[in-house]
C-alpha positions as a Markdown table, in Angstrom:
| # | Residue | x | y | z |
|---|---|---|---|---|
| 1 | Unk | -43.0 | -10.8 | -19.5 |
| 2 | Unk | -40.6 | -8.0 | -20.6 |
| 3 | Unk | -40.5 | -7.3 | -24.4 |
| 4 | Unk | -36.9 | -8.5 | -24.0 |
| 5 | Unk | -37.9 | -11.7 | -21.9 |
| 6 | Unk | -40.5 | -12.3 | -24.5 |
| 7 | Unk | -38.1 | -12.1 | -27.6 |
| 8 | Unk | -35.6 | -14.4 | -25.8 |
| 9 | Unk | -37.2 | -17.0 | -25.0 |
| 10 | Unk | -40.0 | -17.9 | -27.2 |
| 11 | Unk | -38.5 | -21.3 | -28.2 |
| 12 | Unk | -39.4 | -23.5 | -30.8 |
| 13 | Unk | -41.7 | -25.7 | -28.8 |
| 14 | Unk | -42.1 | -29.5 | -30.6 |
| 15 | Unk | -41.6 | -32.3 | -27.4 |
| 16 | Unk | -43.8 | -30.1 | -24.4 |
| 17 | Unk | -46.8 | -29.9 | -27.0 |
| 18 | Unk | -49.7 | -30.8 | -25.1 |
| 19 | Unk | -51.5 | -32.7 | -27.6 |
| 20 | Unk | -54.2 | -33.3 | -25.5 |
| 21 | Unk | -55.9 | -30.1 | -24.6 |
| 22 | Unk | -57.7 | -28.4 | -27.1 |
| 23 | Unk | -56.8 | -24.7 | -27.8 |
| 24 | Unk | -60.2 | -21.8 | -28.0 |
| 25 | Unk | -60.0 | -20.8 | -31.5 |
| 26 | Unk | -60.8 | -17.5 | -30.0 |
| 27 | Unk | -57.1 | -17.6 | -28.6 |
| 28 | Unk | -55.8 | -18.5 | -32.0 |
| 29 | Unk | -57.5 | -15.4 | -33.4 |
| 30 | Unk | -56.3 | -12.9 | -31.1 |
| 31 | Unk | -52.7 | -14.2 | -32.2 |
| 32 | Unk | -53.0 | -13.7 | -35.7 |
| 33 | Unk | -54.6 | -10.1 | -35.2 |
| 34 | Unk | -51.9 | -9.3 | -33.3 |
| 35 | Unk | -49.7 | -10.8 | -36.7 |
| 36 | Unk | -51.2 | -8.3 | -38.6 |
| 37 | Unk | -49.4 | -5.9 | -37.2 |
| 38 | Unk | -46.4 | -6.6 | -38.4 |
| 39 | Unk | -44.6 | -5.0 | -41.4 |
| 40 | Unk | -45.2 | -5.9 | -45.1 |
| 41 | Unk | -43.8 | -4.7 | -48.4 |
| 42 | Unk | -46.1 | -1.4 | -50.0 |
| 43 | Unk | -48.4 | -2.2 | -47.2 |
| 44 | Unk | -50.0 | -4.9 | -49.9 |
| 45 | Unk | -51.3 | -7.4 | -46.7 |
| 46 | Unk | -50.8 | -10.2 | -49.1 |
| 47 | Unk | -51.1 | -12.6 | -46.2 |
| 48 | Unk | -53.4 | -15.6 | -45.9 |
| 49 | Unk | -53.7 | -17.6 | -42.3 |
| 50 | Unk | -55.0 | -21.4 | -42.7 |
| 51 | Unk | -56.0 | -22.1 | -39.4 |
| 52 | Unk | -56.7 | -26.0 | -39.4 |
| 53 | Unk | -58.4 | -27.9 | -36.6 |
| 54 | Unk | -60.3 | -31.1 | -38.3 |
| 55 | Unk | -58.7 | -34.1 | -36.8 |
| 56 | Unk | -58.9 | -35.8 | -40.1 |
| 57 | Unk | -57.4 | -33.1 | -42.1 |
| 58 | Unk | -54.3 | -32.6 | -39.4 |
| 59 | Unk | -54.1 | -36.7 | -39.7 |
| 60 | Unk | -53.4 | -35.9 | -43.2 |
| 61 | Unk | -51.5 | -33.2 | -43.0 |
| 62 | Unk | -49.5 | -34.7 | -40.6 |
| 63 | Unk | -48.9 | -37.6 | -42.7 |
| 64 | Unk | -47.0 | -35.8 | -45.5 |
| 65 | Unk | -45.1 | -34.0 | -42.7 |
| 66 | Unk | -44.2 | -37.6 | -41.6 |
| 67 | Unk | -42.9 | -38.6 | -44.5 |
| 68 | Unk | -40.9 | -35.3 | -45.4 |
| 69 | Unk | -39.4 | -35.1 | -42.1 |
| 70 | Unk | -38.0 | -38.9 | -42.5 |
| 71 | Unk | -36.5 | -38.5 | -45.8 |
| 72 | Unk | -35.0 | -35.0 | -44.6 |
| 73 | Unk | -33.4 | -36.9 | -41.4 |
| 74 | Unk | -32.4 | -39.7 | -43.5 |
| 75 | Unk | -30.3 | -37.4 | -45.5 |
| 76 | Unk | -28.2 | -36.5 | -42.9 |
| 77 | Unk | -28.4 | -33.1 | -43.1 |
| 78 | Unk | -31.0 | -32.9 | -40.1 |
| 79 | Unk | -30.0 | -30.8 | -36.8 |
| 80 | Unk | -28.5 | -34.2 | -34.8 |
| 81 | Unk | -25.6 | -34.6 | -37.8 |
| 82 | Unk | -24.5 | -31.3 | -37.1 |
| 83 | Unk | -21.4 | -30.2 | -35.4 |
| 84 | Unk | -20.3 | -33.5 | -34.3 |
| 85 | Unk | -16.6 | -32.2 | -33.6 |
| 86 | Unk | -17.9 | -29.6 | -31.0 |
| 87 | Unk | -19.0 | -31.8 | -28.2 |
| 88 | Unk | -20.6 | -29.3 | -26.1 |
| 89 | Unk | -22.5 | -27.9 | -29.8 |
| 90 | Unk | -23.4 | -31.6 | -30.6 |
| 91 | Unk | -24.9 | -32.6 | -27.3 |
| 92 | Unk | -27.7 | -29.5 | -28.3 |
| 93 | Unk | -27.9 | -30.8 | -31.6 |
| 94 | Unk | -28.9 | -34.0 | -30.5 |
| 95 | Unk | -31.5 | -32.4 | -28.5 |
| 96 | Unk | -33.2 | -30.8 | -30.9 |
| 97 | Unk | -32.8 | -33.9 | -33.7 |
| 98 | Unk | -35.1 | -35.5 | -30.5 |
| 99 | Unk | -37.6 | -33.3 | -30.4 |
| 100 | Unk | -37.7 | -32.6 | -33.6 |
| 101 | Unk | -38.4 | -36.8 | -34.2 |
| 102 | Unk | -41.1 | -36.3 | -31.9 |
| 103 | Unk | -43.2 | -33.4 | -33.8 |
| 104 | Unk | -42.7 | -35.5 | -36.9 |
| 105 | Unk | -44.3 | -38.3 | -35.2 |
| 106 | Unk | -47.1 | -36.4 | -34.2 |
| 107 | Unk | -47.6 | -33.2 | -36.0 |
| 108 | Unk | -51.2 | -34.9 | -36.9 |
| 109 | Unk | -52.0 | -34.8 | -33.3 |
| 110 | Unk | -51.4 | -31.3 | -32.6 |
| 111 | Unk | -54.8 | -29.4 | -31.9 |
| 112 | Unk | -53.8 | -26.4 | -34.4 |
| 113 | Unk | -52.1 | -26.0 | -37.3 |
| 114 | Unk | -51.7 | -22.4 | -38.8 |
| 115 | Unk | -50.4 | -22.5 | -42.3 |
| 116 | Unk | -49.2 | -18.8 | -43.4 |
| 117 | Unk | -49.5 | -18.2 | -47.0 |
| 118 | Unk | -49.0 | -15.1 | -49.7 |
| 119 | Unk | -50.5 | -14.1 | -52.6 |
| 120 | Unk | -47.9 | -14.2 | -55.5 |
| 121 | Unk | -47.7 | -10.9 | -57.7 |
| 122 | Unk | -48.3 | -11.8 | -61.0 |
| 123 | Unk | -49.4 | -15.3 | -60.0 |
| 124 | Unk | -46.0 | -16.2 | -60.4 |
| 125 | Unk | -43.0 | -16.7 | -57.7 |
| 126 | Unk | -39.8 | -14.1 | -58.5 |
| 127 | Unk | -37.1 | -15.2 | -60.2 |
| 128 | Unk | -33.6 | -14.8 | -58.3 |
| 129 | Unk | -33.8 | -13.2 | -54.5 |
| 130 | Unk | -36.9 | -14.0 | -53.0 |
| 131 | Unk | -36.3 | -11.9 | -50.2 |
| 132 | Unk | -38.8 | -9.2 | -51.3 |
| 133 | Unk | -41.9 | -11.8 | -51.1 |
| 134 | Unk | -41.2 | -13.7 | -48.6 |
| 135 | Unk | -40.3 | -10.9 | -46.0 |
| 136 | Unk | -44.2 | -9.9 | -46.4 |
| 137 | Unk | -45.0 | -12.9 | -44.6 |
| 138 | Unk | -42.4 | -13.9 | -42.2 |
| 139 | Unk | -42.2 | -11.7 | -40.0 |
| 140 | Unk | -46.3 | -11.6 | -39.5 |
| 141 | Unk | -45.7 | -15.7 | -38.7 |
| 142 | Unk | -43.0 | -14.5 | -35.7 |
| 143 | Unk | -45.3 | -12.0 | -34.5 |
| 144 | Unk | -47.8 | -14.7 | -34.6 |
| 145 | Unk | -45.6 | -16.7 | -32.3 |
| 146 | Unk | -44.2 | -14.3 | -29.9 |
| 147 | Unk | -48.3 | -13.2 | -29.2 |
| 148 | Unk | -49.0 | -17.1 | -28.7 |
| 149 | Unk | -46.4 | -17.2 | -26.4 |
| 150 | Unk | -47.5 | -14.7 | -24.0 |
| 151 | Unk | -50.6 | -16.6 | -24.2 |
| 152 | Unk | -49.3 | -19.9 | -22.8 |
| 153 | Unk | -49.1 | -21.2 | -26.2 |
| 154 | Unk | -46.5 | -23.0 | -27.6 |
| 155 | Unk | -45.3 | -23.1 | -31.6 |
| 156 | Unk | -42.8 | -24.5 | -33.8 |
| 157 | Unk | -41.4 | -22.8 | -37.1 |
| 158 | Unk | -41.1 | -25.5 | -39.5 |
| 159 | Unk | -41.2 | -25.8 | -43.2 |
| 160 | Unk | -40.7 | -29.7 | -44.2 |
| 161 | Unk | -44.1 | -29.8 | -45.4 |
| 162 | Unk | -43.4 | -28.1 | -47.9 |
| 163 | Unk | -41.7 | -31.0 | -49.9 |
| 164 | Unk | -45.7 | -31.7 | -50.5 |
| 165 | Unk | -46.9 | -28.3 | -50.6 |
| 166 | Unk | -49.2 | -28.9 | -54.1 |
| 167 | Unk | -50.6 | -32.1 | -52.2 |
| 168 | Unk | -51.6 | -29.7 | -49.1 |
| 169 | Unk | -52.7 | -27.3 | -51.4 |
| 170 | Unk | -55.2 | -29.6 | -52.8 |
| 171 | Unk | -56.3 | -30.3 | -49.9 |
| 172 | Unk | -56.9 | -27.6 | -48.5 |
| 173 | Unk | -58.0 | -26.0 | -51.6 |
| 174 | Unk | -55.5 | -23.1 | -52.1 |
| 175 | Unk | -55.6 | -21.6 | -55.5 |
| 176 | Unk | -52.6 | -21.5 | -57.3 |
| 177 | Unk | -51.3 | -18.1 | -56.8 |
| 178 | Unk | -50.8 | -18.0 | -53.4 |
| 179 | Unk | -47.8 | -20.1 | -52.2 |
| 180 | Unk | -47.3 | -21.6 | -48.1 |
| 181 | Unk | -44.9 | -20.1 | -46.7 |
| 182 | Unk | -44.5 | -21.9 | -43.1 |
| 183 | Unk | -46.2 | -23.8 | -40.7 |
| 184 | Unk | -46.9 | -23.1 | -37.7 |
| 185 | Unk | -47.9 | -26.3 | -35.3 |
| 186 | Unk | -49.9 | -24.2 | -32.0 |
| 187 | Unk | -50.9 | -25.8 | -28.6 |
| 188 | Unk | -50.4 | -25.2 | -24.9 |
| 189 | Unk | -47.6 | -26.4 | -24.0 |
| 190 | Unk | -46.4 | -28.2 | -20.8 |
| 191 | Unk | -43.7 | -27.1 | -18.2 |
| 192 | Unk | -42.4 | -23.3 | -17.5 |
| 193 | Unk | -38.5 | -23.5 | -17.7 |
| 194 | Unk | -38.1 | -21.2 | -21.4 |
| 195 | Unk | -34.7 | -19.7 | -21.2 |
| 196 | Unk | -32.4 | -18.3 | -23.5 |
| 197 | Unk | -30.8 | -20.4 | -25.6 |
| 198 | Unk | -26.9 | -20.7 | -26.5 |
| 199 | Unk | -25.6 | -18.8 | -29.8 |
| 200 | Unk | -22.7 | -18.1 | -31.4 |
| 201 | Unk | -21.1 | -14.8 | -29.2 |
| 202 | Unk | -22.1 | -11.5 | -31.2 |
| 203 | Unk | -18.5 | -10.8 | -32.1 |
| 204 | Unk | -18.4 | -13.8 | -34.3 |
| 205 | Unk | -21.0 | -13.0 | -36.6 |
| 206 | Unk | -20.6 | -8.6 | -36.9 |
| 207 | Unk | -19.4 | -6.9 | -39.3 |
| 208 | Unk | -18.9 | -3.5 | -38.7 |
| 209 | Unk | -19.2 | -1.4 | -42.3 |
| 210 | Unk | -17.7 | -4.4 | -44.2 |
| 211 | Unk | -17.3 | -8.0 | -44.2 |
């Protein structure tokens, strides 16, 4: 792929997970050192990777993911109640609300699970605009993405688990000053038809030297 094929269409991938082949951890490893790359703030490296692959421990995880991602859709404010006066917006909407039922139903049963996590300064998180800590970690997650990708990989940026991040915490036994920051559900996945997907035209969202 071309950097610019690869940027485009790495999707979020949730229905063609193939939940029953299992991924090398050897693969998963040459993601993340490619993740490393990316940029973080005073070079600090902050970064910790929880790669989890004990059945029972995804169970669980996968549990509480569950149960966060039926009280988020029960709230209405999930991807398929969106946009329901823009048919052509709403019929995508509904396809992702589908898929997105579908990893919640079986993020357990997903052979990997990457958890990205930082190191708070101070043991503490910042008050106000977070932006600082947090962009010390994101963009090593996407990078771990876009390398799983060109690996026949598929991922899925979600954070709903995070409504029981202490509980994951314990279980996993992360100390307390280092915070999850997304999770990264990682598997081959099934099919070949990636594509672009529709956005908002540029013009709609630039502004040129002011709002």
């Amino acid at each position: 792929m071309t950097p610019d094929e690869l940027l485009t269409t790495t999707r979020s991938v949730r229905k063609r997970l193939d939940l029953t082949r299992p991924v090398p951890l050897d693969l998963v490893r040459e993601c993340l050192e490619i993740a490393l790359q990316a940029p973080t703030g005073g070079n600090r490296q902050s970064w910790h990777w929880i790669v989890v692959t004990d059945p029972e421990v995804r169970k669980q995880i996968g549990d509480y993911y569950g149960r966060s991602f039926r009280a988020y859709y029960e709230s209405g404010a999930s991807a398929g109640s969106l946009f329901q006066d823009d048919p052509e917006r709403a019929a995508t909407q509904r396809r992702v609300a589908g898929s997105s039922v579908h990893l919640g139903e079986h993020m357990g049963d997903v052979p990997v699970l990457v958890i990205g996590c930082i190191t708070l300064p101070g043991g503490g998180l910042p008050e106000g605009n977070q932006a600082g800590l947090w962009g010390s970690l994101l963009p090593a997650a996407w990078s771990y993405m876009l390398a799983a990708r060109a690996r026949g990989l598929g991922t899925a940026w979600t954070t709903l688990h995070l409504a029981y991040e202490s509980e994951i915490a314990g279980l996993l036994g992360i100390p307390a000053d280092v915070r999850q920051g997304v999770l990264l559900p990682t598997a081959y996945y099934t099919g070949d038809t990636f594509r672009p997907a529709p956005r908002r035209p540029l013009d709609e969202v630039l502004h040129l030297d002011r709002w």
